[in-house]
N, C-alpha and C positions, 0 to 999 in steps of 0.2 A: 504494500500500500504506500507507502513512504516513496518506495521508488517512481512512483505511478503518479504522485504530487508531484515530484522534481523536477519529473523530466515533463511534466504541462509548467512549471512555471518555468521552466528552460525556454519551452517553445514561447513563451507567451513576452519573454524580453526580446525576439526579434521580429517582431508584428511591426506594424506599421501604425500612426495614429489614423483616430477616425479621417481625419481630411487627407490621407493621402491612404484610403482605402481602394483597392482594383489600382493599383499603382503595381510598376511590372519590379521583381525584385533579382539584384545581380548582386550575386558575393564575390568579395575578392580580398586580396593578402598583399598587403604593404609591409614593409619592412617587417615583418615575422608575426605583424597583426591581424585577427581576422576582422572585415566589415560585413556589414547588410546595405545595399544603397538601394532604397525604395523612391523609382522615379515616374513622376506623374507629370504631365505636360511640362509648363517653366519651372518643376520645386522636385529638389533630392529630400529627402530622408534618411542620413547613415549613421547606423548603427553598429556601438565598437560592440563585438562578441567577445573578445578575450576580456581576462579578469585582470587590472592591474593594480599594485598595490602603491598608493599614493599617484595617481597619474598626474600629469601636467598639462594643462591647457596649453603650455607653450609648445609641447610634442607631439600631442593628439590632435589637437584646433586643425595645422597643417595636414596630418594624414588622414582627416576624415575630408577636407576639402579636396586632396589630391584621390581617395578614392570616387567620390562625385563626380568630378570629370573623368575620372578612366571607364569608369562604369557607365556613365552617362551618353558620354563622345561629347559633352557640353561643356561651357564654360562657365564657370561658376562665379556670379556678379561677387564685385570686392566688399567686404564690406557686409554681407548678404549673411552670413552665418548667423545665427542664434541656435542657442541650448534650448533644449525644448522646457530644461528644470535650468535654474540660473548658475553658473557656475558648473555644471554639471560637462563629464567629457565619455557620456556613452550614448548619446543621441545628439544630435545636431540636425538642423534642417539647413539647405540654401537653396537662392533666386537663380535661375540657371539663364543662359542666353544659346539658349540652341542653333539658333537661325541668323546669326553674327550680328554684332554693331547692334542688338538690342531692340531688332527691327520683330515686327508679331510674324507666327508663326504661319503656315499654312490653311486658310482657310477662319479665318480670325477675321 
C-alpha cells in the first residue's frame, strides 16, 4: 500500500498545471538533470525531476530555460520566467517566441 501512495505522488509532481492542461510533454537531460517541458502554444512549463539538496536559483533558473528551448525549438522571451511557488527551482513557466521577432503565430 505504501508503495502504491508513492509512486501516485511521484507521478503527480510531473503533471502539468491546470492552464497548461493537453499541453504536449518532452523530457530531456541537461547536464546530468532530468526535466519535464510541458508546451502549449506561446508558454513552456519545466519541471526539474531530480531531487536536489539545497539547489540554487543561480544553477537551475538557466537549465530549466535552456531545456525550454531544446525541447520546444522556441525561444524563450528574457525576462519571461516565473516560479510557479516564489523562490521555488522545481517548476518554472516561460513566454516563448516561436515564430521569430515576437510576431503571432499561424493563424492568430
Amino acid at each position: 500500500m505504501r508503495a502504491l501512495v508513492l509512486l501516485l505522488l511521484l507521478c503527480a509532481c510531473a503533471t502539468p498545471s491546470p492552464r497548461m492542461m493537453g499541453s504536449v510533454r518532452h523530457d530531456i537531460r541537461l547536464q546530468g538533470m532530468d526535466f519535464a517541458v510541458f508546451h502549449k502554444d506561446d508558454r513552456a512549463e519545466v519541471v526539474r525531476l531530480d531531487f536536489v539538496a539545497r539547489p540554487s536559483v543561480a544553477i537551475i533558473r538557466p537549465l530549466m530555460e535552456q531545456a525550454a528551448q531544446q525541447a520546444t525549438g522556441c525561444t524563450v522571451i528574457p525576462f519571461s520566467g516565473t516560479s510557479v511557488v516564489s523562490r521555488d527551482t522545481g517548476v518554472a513557466s516561460f513566454d516563448l517566441d516561436c515564430w521569430g521577432t515576437l510576431s503571432p503565430g499561424p493563424g492568430r
